[in-house]
C-alpha positions in Angstrom: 21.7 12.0 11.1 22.0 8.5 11.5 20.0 6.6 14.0 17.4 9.7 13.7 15.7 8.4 10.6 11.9 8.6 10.1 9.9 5.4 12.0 8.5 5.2 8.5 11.5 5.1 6.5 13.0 2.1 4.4 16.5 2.2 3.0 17.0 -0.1 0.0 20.3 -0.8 -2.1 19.9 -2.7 -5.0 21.7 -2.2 -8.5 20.7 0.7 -10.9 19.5 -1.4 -13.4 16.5 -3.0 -11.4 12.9 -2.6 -12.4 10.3 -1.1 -11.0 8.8 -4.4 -10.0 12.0 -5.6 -8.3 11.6 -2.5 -6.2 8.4 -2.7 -5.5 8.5 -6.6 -4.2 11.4 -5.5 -2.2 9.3 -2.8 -0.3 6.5 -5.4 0.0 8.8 -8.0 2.0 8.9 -7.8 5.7 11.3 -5.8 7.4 14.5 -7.6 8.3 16.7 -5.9 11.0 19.8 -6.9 9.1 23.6 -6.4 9.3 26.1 -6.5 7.2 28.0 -9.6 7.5 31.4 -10.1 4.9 29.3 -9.2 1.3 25.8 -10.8 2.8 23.2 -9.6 5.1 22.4 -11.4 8.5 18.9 -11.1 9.9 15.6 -11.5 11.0 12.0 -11.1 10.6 11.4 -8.0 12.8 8.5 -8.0 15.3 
């Protein structure tokens, strides 16, 4: 259900073809609280 998600959880969309490494930098980065904006993604550093 949405907005009932995990405190843990990360959601990550990416292409099919990316490697394990891009992944795993991806996870690394700070959390953004982000929204979608026209194709791009507005946000900020959380915290």
């Amino acid at each position: 259900v949405r907005g009932k998600e995990p405190s843990g959880e990360i959601q990550i969309y990416t292409w099919m073809d990316a490697t394990l490494r891009e992944l795993s930098d991806l996870i690394k980065e700070p959390p953004l609280t982000s929204l979608a904006v026209s194709g791009g993604v507005a946000g900020k550093p959380a915290g």
